[in-house]
N, C-alpha and C positions, 0 to 999 in steps of 0.2 A: 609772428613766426619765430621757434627758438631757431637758431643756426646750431644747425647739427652736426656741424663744424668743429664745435670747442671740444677742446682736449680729447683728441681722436684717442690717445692712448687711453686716458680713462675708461673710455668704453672696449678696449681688444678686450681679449682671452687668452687664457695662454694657448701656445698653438697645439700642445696636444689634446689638450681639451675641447678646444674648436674641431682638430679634428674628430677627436671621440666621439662630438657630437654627431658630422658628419655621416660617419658612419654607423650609427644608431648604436653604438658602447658606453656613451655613458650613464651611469645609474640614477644621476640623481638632477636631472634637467631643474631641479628650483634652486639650487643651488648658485646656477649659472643663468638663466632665461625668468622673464620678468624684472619685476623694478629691484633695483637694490640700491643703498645710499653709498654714495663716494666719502672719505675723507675729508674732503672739501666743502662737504655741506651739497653739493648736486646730487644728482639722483641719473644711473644709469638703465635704462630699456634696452633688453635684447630678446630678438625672437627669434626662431629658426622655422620656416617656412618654405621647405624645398618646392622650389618648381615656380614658388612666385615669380614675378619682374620687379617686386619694391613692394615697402609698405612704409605706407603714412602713422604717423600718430595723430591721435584726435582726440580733444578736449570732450570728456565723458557727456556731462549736462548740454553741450550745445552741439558737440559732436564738428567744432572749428578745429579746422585743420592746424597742429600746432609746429609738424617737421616732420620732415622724411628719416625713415633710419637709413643709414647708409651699410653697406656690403662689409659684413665684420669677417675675412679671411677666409672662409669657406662656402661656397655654393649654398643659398640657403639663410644662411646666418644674418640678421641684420641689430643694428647697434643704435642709439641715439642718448646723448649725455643731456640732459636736464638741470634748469639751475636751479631746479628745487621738486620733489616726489610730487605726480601730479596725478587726477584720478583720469584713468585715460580709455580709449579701445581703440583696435588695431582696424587700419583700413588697409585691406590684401591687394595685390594688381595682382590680380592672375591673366594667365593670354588671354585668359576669353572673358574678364570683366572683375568689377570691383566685390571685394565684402566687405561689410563692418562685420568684425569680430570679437570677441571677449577672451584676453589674454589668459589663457589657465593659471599661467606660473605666476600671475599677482592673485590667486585665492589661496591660501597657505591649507592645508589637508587639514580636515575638520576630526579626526577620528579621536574619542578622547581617551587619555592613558589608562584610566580606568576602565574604558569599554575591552581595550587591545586586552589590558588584565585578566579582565575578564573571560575573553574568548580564549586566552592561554592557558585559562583555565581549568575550560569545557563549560562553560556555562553558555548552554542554547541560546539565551535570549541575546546576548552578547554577539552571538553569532549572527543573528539576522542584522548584525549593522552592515553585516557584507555583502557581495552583491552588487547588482546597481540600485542604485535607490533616487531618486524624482526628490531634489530640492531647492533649498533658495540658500543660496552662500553670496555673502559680499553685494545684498542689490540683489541677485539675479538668478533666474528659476537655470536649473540646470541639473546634472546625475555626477551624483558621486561614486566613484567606482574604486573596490577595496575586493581585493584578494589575497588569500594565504599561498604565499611561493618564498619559503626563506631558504631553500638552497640557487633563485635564480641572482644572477648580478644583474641583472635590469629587466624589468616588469613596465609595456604598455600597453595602451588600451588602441585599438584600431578597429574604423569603420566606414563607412561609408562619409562621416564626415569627415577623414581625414588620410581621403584615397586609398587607406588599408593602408598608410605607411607608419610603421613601427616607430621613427625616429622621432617624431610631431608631438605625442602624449605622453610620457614615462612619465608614469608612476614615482611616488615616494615612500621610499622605503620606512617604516617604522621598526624599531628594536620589536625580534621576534619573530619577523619576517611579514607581517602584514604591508602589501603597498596601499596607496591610497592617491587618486587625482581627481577633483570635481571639474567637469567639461561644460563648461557657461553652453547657454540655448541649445541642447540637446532635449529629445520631449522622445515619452513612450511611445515604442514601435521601432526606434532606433537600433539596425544591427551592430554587433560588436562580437570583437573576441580580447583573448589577452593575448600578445606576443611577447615572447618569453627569452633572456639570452639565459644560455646556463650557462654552467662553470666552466665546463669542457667546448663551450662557443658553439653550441647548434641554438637554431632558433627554433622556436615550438610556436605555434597557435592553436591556442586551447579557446575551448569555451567557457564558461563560467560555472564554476562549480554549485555559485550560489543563485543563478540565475533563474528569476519566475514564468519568464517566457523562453522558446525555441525555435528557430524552425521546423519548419516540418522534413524529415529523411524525404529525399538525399540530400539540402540544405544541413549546415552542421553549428551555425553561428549563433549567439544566444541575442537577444533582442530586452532592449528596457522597458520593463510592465510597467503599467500602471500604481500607483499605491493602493489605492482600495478599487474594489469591483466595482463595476457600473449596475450593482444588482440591490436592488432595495430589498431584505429580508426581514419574512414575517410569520419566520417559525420560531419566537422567543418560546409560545407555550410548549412549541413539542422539547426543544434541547433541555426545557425546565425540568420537564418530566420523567425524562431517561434517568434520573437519579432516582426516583422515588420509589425502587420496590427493587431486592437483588437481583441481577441478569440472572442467576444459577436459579431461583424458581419461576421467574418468565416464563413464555414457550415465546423459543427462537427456531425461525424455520428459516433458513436463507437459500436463496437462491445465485448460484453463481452462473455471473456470465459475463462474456468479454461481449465488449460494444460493438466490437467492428463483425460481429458473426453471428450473432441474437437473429438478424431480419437485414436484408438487403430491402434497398428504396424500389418501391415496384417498378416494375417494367425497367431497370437500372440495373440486372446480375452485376454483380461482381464491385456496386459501387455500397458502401456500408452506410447506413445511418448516422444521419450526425444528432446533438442533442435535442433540438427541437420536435424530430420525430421520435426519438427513442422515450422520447418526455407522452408522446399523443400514443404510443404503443406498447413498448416497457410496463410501463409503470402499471399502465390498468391492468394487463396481463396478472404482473404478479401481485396486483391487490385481488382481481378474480379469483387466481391459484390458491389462496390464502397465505403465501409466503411475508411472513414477519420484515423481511431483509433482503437487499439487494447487495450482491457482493460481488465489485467489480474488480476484475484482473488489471495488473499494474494500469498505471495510468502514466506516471511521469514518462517523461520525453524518452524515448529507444533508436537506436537507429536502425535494427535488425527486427522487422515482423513476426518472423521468425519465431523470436525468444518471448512472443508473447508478452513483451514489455516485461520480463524478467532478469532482463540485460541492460539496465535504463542508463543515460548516460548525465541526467538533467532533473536531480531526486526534488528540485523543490517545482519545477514547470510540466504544467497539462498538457499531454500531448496536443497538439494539433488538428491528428484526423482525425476527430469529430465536431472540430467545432471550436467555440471559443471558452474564456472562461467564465466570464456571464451566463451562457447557452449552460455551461454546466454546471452552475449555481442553481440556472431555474431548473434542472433538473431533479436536482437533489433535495428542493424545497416541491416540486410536484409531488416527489415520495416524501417526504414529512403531512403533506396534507392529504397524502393517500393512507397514512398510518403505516408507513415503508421508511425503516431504516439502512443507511447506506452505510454500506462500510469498505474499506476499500485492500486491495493486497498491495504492501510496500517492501523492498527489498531493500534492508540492508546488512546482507548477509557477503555481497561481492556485484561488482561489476565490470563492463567489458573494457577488453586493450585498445579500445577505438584510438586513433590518433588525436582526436579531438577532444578528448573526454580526461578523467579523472590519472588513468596511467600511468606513473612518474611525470605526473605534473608538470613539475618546476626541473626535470633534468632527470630527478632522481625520486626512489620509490618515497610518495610521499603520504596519499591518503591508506595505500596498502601495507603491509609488512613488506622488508627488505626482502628476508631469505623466500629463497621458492618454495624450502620446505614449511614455509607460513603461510606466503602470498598469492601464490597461484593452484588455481583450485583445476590441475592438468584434465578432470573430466569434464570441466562447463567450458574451459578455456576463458577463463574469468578469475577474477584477483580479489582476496582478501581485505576487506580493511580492516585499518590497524587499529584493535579496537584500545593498545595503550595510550596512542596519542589524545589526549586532553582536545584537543583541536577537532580529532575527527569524532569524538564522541560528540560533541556540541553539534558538529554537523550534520550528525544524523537525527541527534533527537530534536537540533531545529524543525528539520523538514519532516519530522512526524507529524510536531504538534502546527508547523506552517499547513498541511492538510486538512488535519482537524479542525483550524480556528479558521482560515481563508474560508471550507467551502463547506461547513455546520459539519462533517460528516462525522458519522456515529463510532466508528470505531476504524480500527485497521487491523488487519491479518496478515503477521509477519512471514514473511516468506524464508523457508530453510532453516529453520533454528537450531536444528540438529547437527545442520555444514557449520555454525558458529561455534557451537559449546564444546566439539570435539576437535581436537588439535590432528586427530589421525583420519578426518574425514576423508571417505575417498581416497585414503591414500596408500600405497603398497609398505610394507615393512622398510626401513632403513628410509622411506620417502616424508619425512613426519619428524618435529623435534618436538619436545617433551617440556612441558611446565618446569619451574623453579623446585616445583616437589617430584618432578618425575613423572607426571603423570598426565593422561591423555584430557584432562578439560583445559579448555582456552579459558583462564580464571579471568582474562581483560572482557572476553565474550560477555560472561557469567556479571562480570562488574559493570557492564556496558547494558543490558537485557533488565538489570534492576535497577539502572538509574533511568532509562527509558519508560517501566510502569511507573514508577515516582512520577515522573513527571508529567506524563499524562492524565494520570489519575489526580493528583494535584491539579491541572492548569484546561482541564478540558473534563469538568464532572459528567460521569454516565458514559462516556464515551468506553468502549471493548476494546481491548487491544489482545489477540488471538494467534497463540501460534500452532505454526506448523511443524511439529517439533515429532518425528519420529520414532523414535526410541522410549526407553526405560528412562531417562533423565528424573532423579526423583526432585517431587515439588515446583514442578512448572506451574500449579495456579495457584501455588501457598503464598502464605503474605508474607513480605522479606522480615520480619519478625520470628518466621517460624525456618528461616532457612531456605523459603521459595525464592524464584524468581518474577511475583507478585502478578503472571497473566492470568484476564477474567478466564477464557477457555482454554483447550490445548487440544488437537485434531487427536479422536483415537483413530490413527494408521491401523493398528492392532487388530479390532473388532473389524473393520472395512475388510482386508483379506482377508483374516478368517472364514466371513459370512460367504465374500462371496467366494472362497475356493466352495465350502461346502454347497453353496449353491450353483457350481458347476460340475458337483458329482452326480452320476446319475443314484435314483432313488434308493437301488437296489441297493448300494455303496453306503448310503447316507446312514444308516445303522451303526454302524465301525467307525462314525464319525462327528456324534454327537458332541464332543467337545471344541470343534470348532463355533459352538453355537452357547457351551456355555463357559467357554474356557473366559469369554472379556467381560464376566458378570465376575468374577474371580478379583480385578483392578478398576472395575466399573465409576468406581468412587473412589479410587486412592487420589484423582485430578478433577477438574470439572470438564468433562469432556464435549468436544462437537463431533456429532458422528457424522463423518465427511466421504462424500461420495464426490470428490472433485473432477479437472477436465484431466488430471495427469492420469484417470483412473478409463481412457476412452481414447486413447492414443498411445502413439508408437507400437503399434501391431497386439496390445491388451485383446482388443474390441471393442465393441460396445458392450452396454450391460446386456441389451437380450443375445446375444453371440456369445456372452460369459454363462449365461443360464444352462441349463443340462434339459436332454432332451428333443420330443418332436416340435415342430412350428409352436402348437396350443401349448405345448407346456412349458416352453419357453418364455411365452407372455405370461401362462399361471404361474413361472416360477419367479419372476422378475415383480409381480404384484405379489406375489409373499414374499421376497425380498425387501421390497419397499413394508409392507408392513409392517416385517420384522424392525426396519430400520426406526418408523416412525412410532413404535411401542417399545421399544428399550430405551431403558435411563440415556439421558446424553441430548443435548440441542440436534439440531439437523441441516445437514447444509447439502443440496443437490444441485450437478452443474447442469446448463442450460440444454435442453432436447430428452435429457434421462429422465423427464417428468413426463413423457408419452414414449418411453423406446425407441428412439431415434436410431436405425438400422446399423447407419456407417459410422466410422469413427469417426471423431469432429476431426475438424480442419479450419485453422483461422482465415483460412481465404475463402471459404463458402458458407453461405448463410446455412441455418436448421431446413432440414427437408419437412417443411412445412406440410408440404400433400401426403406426406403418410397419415396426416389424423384424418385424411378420410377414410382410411381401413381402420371397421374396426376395434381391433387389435391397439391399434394404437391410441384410437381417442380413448378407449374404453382405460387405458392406464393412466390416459392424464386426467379422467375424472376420476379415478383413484385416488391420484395425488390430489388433489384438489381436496376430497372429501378426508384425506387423512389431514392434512393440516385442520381442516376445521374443527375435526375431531378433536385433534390435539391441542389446537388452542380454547377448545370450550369446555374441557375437561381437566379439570387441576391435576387429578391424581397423574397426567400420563404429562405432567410437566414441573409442577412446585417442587417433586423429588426425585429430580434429572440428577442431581447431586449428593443426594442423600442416601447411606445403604437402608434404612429404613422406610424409604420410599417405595420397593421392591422386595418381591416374596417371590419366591420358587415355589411353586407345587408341582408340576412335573418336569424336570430336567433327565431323566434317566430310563425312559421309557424306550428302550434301543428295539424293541419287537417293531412299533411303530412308529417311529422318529418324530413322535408327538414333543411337544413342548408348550409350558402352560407356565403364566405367571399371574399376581395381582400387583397392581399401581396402586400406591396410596396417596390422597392428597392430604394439605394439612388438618381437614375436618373429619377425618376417618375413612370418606367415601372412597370404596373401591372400584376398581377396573378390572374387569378380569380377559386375559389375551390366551388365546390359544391358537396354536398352528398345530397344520398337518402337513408336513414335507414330503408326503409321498401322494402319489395321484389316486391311489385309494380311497375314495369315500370311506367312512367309518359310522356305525350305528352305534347306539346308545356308550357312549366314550364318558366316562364316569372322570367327572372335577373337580374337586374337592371346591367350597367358599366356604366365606363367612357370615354369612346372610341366609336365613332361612327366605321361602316368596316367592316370587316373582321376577327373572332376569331379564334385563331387554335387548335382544341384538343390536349393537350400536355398531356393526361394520361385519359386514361378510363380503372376502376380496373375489368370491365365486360367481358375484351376481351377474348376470347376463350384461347389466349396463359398463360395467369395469370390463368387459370379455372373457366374462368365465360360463362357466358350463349351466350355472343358475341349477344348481343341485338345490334341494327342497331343505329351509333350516327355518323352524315355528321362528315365528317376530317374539316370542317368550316364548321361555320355561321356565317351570315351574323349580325349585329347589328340591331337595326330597330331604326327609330325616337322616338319612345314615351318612356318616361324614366319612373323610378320605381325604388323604396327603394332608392331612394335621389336620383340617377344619372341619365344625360341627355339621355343615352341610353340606349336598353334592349334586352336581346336575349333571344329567343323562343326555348329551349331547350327538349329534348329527354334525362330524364334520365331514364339508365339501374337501373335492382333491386339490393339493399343493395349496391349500388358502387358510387365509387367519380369521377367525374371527374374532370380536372384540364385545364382550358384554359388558351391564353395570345394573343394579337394584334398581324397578321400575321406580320405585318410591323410599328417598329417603330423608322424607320430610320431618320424619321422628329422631334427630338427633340424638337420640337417648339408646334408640333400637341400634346404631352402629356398634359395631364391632372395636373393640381396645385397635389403635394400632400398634406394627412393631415397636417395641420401643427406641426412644433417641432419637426420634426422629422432629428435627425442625431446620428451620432455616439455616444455613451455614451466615455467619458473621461476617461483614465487609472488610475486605483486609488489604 
């Protein structure tokens, strides 16, 4: 046994240090607590263990009892001088029994200068060193825990192993402001927070900004994941594949929907499906439907329902209710071997004042802009980040590509991109300050939006990355080469209301109003567009789509199934939220499932075999998808027909073969309606939205017609047509097995180039 005796003064503190410590002020506890060498050649031990009754020291390998530390000045504190550095662990006396423990302050902070470099640089990869992270330092499995707070004066780590008391773990400070402590036998599932002194001496507990797991609301503390998934994945061929042909002449049909409102567990109202079922019900759903894509609303951790998960507080961790994040690997890999890509909506456009969460962090505004008129966005009640900071740009595009590469998924859909690029978003006159050139783009947005397609598109091949982008903004899916900000799609807003005001005028009106229908054929290609019918487009008093239609009961479903027509034969991908695929009466609500029992009327089923049968359409027909992108892919032949608010185009695919679409927007049946093609023959009705099985009227339209000689609206030949009321129909050449006998198409038209 050492006598732990010897030179008591070697081992004090000064006393205001001891106190500092005490009262949980001082910054840098490695400084003072663990081994440190004397002058003399000894070696001093100090620990601070509030609440103990004594601790032993113990000879590491055999775990012999080598001396007690003795009470170094403050409640807490305890000292033992050594005649030589020895490899050791703490044995604790608490009231209620012994521990053996593992000293933190003898494992020096592993973070290396080049990684800190790095992340102050903005380099993403750099950034996942932070977080808690599952490792082996000095011997012994344990987490290392590293956060960005360089305006606080002391940064700990508190949890359940160390009674929630702030004083016991401080962090160390690295130049920069990254802290960093590894906490010996800590293992995944471990709660934690960071507590925080700031400048001005309040103390904060925050969650972890970079943290993979969280509780579930009302719980607010982040928790140590795992390293890897406990999911053994065996969808190498499909991730392979998603690179090999461009998204833009794909057909993409996606399907959105939030998890917790899709299907409630039967006989369970009000209780949401977790992934195991949404895996045995989801998924065949929309491989039945024919939808390309699932596209699920935020996901990261929220603490407000409410927001839809558009308020998230925990951008790299899966929410909770539904499940774990295995449950939602296997999910994501059912839809790869369903031939269903997932993609998912991430916000980082702002997030919420929660107390626990991102907010002035460390004291002061840290991940958001300082001024209001930058940071706070007064109509979401939600805060900007700062997209100059190097630090928070890393941190976002970490947790993009942390998304993509954790759980295969196919793409992401950025939410709000129109609140980033404009500096006067939402904001009243004199409420807004102004770029370095005067003018209203957020140029840090614009620089933060193009190093995020780089790096995805680098570091996750095939993967979409999709915004939600509002406005005029030019070259949202041009290559940063040409001046774009390099995303695969960009939502047209534009076309969505347009269509559907005109499709909630009545018939009579619709005349005097034909250019809502051809005005987004005008920009149809200036972007690569998704023609987006989302859930914001079904809520806050909008309606529903058939409540948005014009008209009695029947013509409200006949207008809502040539609405969808319209949607699923114009240039543009397609994306529709969940229940609009059968007319779903009420407006969603994320607290109640889809009223399921409407598809026994039907009115209702008859529109989701609609949809149904327009995807397959769409996907088994090039022409009405290779040239979503391309103005060569599209022809007008009647756009201006205001007597009858007919409208008529042809789809080209890349081998000439055409499509021909025409609608009738008023409830009028029409005889022999003359349409110009390019194909002398035989046409074949490939879609009539009238037929009794969809819940139309089953008006009388020949399975063929015939072409005749005499041409119109430019081309050499024309067909005498029967169209049904408010419906579209969809032809193409019974036979066009004579490559030779096609038609020249427009010219210029081929693939857009990968950029």
């Amino acid at each position: 046994m050492i006598d732990s005796r010897t030179d008591p003064q070697a081992a004090a503190l000064p006393p205001e240090r001891a106190q500092a410590i005490a009262r949980g002020e001082e910054p840098d506890l490695f400084a003072w607590l663990g081994p440190h060498p004397l002058p003399t050649g000894q070696a001093v031990v100090r620990a601070f263990v509030p609440g103990a009754k004594g601790v032993t020291l113990l000879e590491r390998a055999s775990c012999t009892p080598l001396g007690a530390l003795q009470a170094a000045g403050e409640e807490g504190l305890f000292a033992i001088v050594l005649p030589a550095p020895v490899d050791y662990l703490l044995r604790i006396h608490w009231p209620g029994g012994d521990q053996d423990s593992e000293d933190p302050y003898r494992l020096l902070p592993m973070l290396d200068a080049g990684v800190l470099a790095r992340f102050h640089q903005g380099d993403p990869q750099a950034a996942l060193a932070l977080g808690a992270r599952l490792l082996r330092h000095g011997g012994v499995e344990g987490v290392r825990f590293a956060v960005w707070a360089p305006h606080a004066r002391r940064v700990s780590v508190v949890g359940d192993f160390n009674s929630w008391d702030g004083r016991r773990h401080v962090l160390h400070r690295h130049p920069g402001g990254v802290w960093e402590i590894f906490v010996p036998q800590l293992a995944a599932g471990a709660l934690y927070k960071f507590e925080l002194l700031t400048a001005d001496g309040r103390r904060l507990l925050k969650a972890d900004p970079f943290a993979r797991r969280a509780e579930l609301p009302p719980g607010t503390a982040s928790i140590v994941a795992a390293s890897e998934l406990a999911h053994q994945w065996h969808d190498a061929a499909w991730c392979a594949q998603r690179s090999a042909q461009p998204p833009w002449a794909a057909p993409i049909s996606i399907y959105e929907a939030h998890a917790g409102a899709w299907r409630h567990l039967p006989g369970e109202p009000g209780t949401a499906m977790h992934w195991q079922a949404l895996t045995e019900t989801l998924v065949p759903y929309v491989h039945e439907m024919g939808f390309t894509h699932i596209e699920l609303m935020p996901l990261a951790e929220y603490p407000f329902g409410g927001s839809w998960g558009y308020q998230p507080v925990a951008l790299f961790a899966l929410t909770q209710r539904y499940g774990s994040e295995e449950a939602f690997a296997a999910f994501v890999e059912a839809c790869h071997a369903a031939g269903i890509g997932v993609l998912l909506d991430w916000v980082p456009g702002h997030f919420p004042g929660d107390a626990h969460g991102l907010h002035e962090f460390d004291g002061q505004p840290l991940f958001e802009y300082a001024h209001p008129f930058e940071g706070r966005h007064a109509e979401w009640d939600t805060w900007v980040y700062d997209y100059r900071r190097p630090e928070v740009r890393a941190f976002l595009i970490a947790s993009a590509l942390h998304w993509l590469r954790r759980f295969h998924l196919d793409g992401l859909r950025v939410d709000a991109v129109a609140s980033m690029l404009y500096r006067d978003y939402g904001r009243a006159a004199g409420q807004w300050l102004p770029n370095h050139r005067g003018g209203v783009e957020n140029l840090e947005a614009v620089s933060f939006l193009r190093r995020l397609n780089t790096a995805v598109h680098a570091q996750c091949p095939g993967a979409l990355v999709i915004a939600e982008e509002s406005t005029a903004w030019p070259g949202v899916t041009h290559g940063l080469a040409e001046g774009g900000l390099g995303f695969d799609f960009k939502w047209n807003m534009g076309w969505m209301h347009d269509t559907l005001r005109y499709m909630g005028r009545d018939s009579v009106h619709r005349s005097y109003h034909g250019t809502d229908i051809t005005f987004g054929l005008s920009y149809a290609f200036s972007e690569r567009f998704v023609l987006s019918v989302s859930h914001d487009e079904v809520v806050h008093g909008k309606g529903s789509l058939p409540q948005r239609m014009a008209g009695d009961p029947w013509q409200r479903f006949a207008n809502l199934r040539l609405f969808l027509a319209l949607m699923w034969t114009h240039p543009g991908k397609k994306l529709l939220f969940m229940g609009c695929e059968w007319g779903q009466w009420r407006e969603w609500h994320h607290d109640r499932e889809l009223d399921w029992a409407l598809l026994e009327a039907p009115e209702h089923a008859g529109v989701q075999a609609l949809v149904a049968r327009l995807n397959r359409l769409y996907r088994s027909h090039p022409a009405l998808h290779q040239g979503d992108a391309e103005a060569a892919g599209f022809q007008w032949l009647v756009a201006d027909d205001r007597r009858n608010s007919v409208f008529a185009w042809l789809r080209w695919s890349h081998d000439h073969a055409p499509v021909l679409v025409v609608h009738n927007t008023t409830p009028a049946p029409m005889e022999n309606y003359h349409v110009g093609v390019p194909l002398p023959g035989a046409w074949a009705v490939l879609l009539n939205t009238d037929q009794v099985e969809f819940g139309g009227s089953g008006y009388t339209v020949p399975a063929t017609v015939m072409a005749e000689g005499r041409g119109c609206h430019g081309q050499p030949c024309s067909l005498s047509l029967r169209l049904p009321p408010l419906a579209t129909l969809v032809l193409a050449p019974v036979t066009a097995a004579d490559r030779g006998s096609l038609p020249a198409q427009p010219s210029g038209f081929a693939p857009r180039r990968s950029t």
